[in-house]
C-alpha positions as CSV (number, residue, x, y, z in Angstrom):
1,X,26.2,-12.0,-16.6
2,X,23.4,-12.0,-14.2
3,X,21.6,-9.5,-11.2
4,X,20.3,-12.0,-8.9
5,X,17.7,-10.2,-6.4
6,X,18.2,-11.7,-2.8
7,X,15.7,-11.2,0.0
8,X,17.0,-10.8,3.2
9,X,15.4,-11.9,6.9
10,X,13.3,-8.8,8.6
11,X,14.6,-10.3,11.6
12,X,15.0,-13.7,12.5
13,X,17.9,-14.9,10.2
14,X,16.7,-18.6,10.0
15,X,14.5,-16.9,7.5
16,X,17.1,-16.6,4.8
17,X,16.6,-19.7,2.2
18,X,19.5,-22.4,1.1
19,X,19.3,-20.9,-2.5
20,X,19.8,-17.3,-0.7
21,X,22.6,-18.5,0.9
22,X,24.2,-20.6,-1.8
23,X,23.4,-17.4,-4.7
24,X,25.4,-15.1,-2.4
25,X,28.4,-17.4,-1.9
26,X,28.6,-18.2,-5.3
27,X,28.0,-14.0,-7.1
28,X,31.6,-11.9,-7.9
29,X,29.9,-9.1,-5.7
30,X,27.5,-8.0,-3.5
31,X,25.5,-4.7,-3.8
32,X,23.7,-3.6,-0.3
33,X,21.8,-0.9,0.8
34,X,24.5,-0.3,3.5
35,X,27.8,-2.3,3.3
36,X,28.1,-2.0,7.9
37,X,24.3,-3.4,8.5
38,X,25.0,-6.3,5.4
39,X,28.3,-7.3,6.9
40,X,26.9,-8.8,9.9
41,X,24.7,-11.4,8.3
42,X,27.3,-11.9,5.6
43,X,30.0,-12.9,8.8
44,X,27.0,-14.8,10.2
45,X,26.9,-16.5,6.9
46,X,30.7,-17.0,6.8
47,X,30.9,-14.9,3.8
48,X,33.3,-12.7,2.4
49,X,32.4,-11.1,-0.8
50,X,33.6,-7.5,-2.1
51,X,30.3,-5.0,-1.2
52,X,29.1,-2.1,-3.4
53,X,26.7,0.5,-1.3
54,X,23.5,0.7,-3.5
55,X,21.8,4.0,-1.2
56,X,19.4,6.8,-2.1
57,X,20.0,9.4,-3.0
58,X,22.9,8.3,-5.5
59,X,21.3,5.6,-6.8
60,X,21.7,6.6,-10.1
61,X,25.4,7.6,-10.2
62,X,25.6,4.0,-8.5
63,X,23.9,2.1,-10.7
64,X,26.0,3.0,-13.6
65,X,29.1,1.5,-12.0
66,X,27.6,-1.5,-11.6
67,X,26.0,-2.0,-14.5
68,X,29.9,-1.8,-16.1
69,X,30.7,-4.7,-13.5
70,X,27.7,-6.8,-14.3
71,X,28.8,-6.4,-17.9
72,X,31.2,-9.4,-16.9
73,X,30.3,-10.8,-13.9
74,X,27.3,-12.0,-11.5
75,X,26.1,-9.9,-8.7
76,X,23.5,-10.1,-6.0
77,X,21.2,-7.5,-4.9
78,X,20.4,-7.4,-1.1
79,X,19.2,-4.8,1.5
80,X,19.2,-4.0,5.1
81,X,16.4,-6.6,5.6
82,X,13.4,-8.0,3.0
83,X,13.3,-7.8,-0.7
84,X,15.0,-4.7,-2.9
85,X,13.1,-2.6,-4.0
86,X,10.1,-2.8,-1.9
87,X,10.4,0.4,0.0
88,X,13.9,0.1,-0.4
89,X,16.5,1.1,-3.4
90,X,17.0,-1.0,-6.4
91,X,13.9,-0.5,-8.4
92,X,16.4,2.1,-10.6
93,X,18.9,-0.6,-11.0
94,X,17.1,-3.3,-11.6
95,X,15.4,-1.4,-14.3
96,X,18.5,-0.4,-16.1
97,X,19.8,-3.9,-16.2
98,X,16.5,-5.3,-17.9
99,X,17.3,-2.4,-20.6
100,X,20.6,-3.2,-21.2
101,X,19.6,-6.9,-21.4
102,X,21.1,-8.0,-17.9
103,X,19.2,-11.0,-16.8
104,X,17.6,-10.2,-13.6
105,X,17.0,-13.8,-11.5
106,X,14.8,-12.9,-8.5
107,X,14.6,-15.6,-5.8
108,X,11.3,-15.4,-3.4
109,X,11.7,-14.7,0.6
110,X,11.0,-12.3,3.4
111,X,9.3,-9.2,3.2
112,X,7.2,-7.9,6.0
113,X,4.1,-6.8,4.7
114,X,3.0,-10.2,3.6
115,X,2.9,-12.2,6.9
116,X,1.3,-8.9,8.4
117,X,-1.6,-8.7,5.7
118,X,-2.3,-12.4,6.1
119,X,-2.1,-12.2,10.4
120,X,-4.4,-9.0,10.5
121,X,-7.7,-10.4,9.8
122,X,-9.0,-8.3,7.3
123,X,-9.4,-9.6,4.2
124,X,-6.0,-10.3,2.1
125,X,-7.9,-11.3,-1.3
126,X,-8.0,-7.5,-2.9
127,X,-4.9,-5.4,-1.6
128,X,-2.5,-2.3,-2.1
129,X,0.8,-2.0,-1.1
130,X,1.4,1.8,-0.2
131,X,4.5,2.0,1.3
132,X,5.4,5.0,2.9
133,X,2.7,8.0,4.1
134,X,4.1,10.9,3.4
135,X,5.8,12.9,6.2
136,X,4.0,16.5,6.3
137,X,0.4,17.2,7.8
138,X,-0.5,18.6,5.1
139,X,0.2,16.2,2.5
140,X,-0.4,13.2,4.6
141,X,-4.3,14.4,5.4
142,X,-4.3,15.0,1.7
143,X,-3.2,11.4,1.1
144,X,-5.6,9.5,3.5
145,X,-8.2,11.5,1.8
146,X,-7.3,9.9,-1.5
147,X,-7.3,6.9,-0.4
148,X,-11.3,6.8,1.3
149,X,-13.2,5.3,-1.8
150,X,-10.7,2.2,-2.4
151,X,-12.3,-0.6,-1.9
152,X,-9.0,-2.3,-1.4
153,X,-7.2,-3.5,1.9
154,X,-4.2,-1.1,2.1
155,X,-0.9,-1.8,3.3
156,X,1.7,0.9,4.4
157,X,5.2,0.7,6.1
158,X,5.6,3.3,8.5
159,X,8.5,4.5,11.3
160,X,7.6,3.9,15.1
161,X,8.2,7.5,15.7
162,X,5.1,8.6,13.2
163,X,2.7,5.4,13.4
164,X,0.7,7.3,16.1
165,X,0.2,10.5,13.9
166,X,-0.5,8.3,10.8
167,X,-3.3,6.7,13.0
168,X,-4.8,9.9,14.3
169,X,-5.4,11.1,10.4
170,X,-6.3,8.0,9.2
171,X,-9.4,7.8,11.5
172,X,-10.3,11.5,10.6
173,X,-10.4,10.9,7.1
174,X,-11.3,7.1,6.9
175,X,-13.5,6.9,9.7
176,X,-14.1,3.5,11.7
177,X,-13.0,0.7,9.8
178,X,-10.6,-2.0,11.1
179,X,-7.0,-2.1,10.9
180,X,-4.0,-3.8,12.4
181,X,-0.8,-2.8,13.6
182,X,2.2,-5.4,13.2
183,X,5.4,-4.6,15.1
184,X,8.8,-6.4,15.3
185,X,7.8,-9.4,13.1
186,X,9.9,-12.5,13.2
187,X,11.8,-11.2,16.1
188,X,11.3,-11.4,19.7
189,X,9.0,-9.0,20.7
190,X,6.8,-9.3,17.5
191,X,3.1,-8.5,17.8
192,X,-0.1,-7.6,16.1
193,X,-2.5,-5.4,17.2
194,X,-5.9,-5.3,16.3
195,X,-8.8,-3.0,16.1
196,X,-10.9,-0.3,14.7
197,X,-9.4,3.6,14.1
198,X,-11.7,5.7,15.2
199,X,-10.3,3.6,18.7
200,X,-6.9,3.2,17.8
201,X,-5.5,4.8,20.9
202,X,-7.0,2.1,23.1
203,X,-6.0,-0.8,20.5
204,X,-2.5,0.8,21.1
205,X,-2.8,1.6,24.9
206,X,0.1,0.6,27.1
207,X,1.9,-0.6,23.8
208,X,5.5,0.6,23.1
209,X,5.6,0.9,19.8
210,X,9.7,0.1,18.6
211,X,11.4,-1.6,15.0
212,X,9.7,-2.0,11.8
213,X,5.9,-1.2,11.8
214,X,3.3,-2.7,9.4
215,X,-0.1,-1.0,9.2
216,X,-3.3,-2.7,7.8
217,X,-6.1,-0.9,6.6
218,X,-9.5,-2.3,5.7
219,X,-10.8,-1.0,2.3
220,X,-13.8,1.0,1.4
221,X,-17.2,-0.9,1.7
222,X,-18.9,-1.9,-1.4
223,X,-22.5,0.1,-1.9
224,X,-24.8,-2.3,-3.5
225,X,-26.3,-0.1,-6.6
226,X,-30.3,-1.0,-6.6
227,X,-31.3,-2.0,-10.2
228,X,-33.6,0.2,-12.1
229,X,-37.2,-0.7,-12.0
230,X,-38.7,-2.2,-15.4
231,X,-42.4,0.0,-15.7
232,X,-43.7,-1.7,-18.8
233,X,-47.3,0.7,-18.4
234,X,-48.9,3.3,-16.3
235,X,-49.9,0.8,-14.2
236,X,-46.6,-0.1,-13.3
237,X,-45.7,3.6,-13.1
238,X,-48.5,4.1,-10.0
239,X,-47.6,0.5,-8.3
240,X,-44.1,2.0,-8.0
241,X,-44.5,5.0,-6.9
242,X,-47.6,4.1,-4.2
243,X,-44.9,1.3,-2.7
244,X,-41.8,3.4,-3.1
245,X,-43.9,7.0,-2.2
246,X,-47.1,6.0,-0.4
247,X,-48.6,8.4,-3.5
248,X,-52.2,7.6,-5.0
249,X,-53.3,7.5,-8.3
250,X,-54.8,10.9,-8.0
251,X,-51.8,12.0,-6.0
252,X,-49.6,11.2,-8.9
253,X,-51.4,12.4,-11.8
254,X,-52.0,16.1,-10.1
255,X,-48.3,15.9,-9.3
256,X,-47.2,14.6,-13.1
257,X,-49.9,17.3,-14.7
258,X,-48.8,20.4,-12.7
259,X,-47.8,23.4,-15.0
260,X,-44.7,24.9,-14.4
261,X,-44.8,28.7,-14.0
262,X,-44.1,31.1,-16.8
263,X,-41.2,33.0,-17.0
264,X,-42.2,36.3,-17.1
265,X,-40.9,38.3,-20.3
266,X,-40.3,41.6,-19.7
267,X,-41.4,44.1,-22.6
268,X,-39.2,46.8,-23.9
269,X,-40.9,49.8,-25.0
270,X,-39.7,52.6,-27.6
271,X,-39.1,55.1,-24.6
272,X,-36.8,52.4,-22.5
């Protein structure tokens, strides 16, 4: 049989496509992140379908036991809003099911950090989906750090209670380039704020900062690498350097013909 992967709306539930909607009516079973939060768009939906829990950190025990169901019947894969497996668990499952030769049917829809990266400004062409930050100080100065030379725009998720802090250490180590902060999206009080990090505090002022948080990072700069010079003769050899240098002919040959002291040797006699 078949794992169907079914995004989910972030927020607005007019979101959630006819083939979402008809793909979840029609599967034996449903496998959510958590069974309570899926319920209420399932009786939105009008649907009642038995509902595995698919949760870290038993998503391996988990996973087994559905693989066994999916051996004879069609399930669907949703989470508590967006696609699996983005930030969210089902990445193990899915991967089981592709060894075990389980066709795995994905169907596009929401995920948040798409309409963010193409609202922020900043250029969506080259990007890196990062997901979380990490959580310590440590570690998470250590990670921004990493992440300086990338000449990539960098995506991350990250919770309304930390977005400040991730802020604060992200302008430390990756200095004054732009970024964007997406808040709420699709829902009622969505909004994207815009600025630069080294004066993130002021692009955030007066904000409340609640519900799922996108944050947009511009990439590293690229450093144009000046080609090599092509000095066919001497002549080209002096043009360069009197342009480049503001040296002389004269300059440069005393310069080029300077001996380099001698290293003096130190002699050992028969009495040292």
């Amino acid at each position: 049989m078949a794992l169907y992967i079914v995004p989910t709306p972030i927020g607005n539930l007019q979101d959630i496509s006819e083939r979402a909607i008809a793909i979840l009516r029609r599967v034996d079973f449903i496998i959510a992140e958590d069974s309570r939060y899926s319920q209420k768009l399932l009786n939105h939906l009008q649907i009642k379908k038995r509902i595995i829990s698919h949760y870290r950190p038993k998503e391996e025990i988990q996973a087994e036991k559905i693989l066994t169901l999916l051996a004879g019947q069609d399930g669907a894969l949703i989470t508590d809003s967006g696609t699996p497996a983005i930030s969210d668990p089902g990445f193990i499952l899915i991967e089981k099911a592709i060894v075990r030769n389980i066709p795995v049917i994905p169907l596009p829809g929401p995920t948040a950090f798409v309409p963010a990266l193409v609202a922020s400004g900043i250029d969506p062409h080259r990007f890196i989906f990062l997901g979380f930050p990490p959580r310590g100080q440590s570690d998470l100065r250590r990670f921004c750090k990493s992440l300086a030379p990338l000449p990539f725009t960098m995506v991350f998720y990250e919770s309304p209670r930390r977005a400040e802090k991730f802020l604060q250490n992200a302008a430390a180590t990756l200095g004054g380039r732009r970024f964007a902060l997406a808040k709420e999206l699709s829902k009622k009080h969505e909004k994207i704020m815009r600025g630069r990090l080294d004066e993130w505090a002021d692009a955030l002022k007066d904000e409340t900062i609640l519900g799922e948080i996108v944050i947009v990072i511009a990439g590293a700069e690229a450093r144009s690498v000046e080609p090599a010079p092509v000095l066919r003769s001497s002549e080209d050899v002096y043009a360069y350097f009197r342009e480049r240098h503001g040296l002389g002919k004269n300059q440069l040959k005393k310069i080029l013909m300077q001996k380099k002291p001698k290293k003096k040797v130190r002699r050992y006699s028969d009495a040292d």
